[in-house]
C-alpha positions as a Python dict, from the first residue, in 0.01 Angstrom:
ca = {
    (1, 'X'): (0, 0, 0),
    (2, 'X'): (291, -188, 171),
    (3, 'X'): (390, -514, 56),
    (4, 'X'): (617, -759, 132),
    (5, 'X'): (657, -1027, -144),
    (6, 'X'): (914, -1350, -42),
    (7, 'X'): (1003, -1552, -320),
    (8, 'X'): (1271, -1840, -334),
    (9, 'X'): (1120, -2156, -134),
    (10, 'X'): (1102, -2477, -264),
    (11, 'X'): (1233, -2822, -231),
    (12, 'X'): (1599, -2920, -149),
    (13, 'X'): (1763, -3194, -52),
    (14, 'X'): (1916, -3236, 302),
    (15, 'X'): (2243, -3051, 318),
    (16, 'X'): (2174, -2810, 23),
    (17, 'X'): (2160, -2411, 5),
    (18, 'X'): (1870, -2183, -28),
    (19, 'X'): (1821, -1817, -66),
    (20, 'X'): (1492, -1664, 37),
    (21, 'X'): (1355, -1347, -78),
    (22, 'X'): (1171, -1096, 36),
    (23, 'X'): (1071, -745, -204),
    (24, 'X'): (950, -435, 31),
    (25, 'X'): (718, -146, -181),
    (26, 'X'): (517, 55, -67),
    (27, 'X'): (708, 249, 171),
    (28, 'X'): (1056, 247, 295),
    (29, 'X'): (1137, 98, 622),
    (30, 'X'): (1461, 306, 732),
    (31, 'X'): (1374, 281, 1132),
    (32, 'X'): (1260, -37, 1085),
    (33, 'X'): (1369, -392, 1168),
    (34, 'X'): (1347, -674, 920),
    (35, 'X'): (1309, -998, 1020),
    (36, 'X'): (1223, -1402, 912),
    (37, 'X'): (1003, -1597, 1108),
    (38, 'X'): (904, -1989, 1032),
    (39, 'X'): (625, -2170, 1112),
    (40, 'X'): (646, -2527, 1064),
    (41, 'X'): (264, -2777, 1093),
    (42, 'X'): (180, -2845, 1408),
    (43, 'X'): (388, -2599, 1602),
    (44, 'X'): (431, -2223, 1655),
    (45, 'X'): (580, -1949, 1507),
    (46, 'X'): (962, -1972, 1529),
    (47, 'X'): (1150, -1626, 1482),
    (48, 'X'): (1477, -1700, 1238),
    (49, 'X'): (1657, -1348, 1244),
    (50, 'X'): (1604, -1016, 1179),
    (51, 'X'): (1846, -736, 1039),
    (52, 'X'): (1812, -356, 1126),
    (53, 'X'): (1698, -148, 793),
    (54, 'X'): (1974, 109, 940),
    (55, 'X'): (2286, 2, 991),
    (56, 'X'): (2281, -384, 883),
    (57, 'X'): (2281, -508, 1273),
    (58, 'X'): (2174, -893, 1242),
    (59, 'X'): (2052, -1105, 1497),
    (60, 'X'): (1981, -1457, 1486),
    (61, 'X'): (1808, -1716, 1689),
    (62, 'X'): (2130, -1931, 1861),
    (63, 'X'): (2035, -2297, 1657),
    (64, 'X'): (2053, -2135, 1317),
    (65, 'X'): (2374, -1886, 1418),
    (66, 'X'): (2627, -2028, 1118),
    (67, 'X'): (2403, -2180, 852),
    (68, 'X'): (2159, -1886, 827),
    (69, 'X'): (2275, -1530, 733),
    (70, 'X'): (2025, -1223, 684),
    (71, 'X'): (2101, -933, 434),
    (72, 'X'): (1946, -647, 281),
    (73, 'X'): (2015, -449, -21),
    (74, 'X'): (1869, -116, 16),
    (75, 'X'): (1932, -26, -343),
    (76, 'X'): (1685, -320, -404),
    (77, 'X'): (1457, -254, -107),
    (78, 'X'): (1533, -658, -69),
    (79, 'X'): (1614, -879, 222),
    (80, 'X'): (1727, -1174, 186),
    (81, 'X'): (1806, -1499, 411),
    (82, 'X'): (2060, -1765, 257),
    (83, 'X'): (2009, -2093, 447),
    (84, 'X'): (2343, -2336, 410),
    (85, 'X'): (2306, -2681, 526),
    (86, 'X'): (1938, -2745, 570),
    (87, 'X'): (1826, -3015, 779),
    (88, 'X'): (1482, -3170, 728),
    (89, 'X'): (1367, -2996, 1063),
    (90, 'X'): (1455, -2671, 899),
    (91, 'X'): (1085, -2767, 680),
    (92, 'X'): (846, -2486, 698),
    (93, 'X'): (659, -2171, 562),
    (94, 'X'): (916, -1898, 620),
    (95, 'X'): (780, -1539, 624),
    (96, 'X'): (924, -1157, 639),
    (97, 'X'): (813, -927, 824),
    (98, 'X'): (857, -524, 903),
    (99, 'X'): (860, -361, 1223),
    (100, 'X'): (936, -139, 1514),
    (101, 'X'): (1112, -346, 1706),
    (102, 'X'): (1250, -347, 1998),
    (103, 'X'): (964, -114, 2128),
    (104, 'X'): (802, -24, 2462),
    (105, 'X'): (412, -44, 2387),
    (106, 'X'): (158, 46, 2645),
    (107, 'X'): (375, -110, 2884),
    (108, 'X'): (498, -409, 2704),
    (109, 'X'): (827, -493, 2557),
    (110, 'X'): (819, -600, 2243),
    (111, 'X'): (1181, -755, 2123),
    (112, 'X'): (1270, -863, 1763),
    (113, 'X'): (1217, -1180, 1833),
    (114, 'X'): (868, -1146, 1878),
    (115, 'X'): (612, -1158, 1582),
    (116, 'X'): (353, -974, 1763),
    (117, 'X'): (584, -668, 1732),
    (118, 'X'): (613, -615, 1398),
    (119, 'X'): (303, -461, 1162),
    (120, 'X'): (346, -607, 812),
    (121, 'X'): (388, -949, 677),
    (122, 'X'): (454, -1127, 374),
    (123, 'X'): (228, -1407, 272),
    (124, 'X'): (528, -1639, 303),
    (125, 'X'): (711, -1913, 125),
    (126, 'X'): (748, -2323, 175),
    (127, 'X'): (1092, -2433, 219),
    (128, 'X'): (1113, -2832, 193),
    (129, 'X'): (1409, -3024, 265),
    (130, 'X'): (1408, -3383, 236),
    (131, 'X'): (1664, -3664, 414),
}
């Protein structure tokens, strides 16, 4: 059974440094891409960035290019997203997710930006940042 577990949310101040989380079992996701999506209330799913299992390529949506890295320790089967100088619009339920992306499906291009490429999810974790 695959699961993704993120851990590492919580409440921070404006400014401040967090580093989320996320455990892979189940499986190992060599061809796979990695990637953090947030959803804040009220709005839509918002990719974050995404790391190839592979190789270590890293991608990033432009806004958090520079505060946000993405990692991955394959020793630990672990990725990981360190967030430096949250701002109180960076509040939401962040969540990891594991798939085949960039793909052709049936005709459709799925990029790793998109959530509706990827096939497994972790149940997520609340970041908070206050002003």
């Amino acid at each position: 059974q695959v699961q993704l577990v993120e851990s590492g949310g919580g409440l921070v101040q404006a400014g401040g440094s967090l580093r989320l989380s996320c455990a892979v079992s189940g499986r190992t996701f060599s061809s796979y891409t990695m990637g953090w999506f947030r959803q804040a209330p009220g709005k839509e799913r918002e990719f974050v960035a995404a790391i190839a299992w592979s190789g270590g390529n890293t991608y990033y949506t432009d806004s958090m290019k520079g505060r946000f890295t993405i990692s991955r320790d394959s020793a630990k089967n672990t990725v990981y997203l360190q967030m430096n100088s949250l701002k109180p619009e960076d509040t939401a339920v962040y969540s990891c997710a594991a798939g085949p992306v960039p793909r052709y499906y049936s005709g459709t291009y799925y990029p790793r930006s998109s959530a509706t490429g990827y096939d497994y999810w972790g149940q997520g974790t609340q970041v908070t940042v206050s002003s």
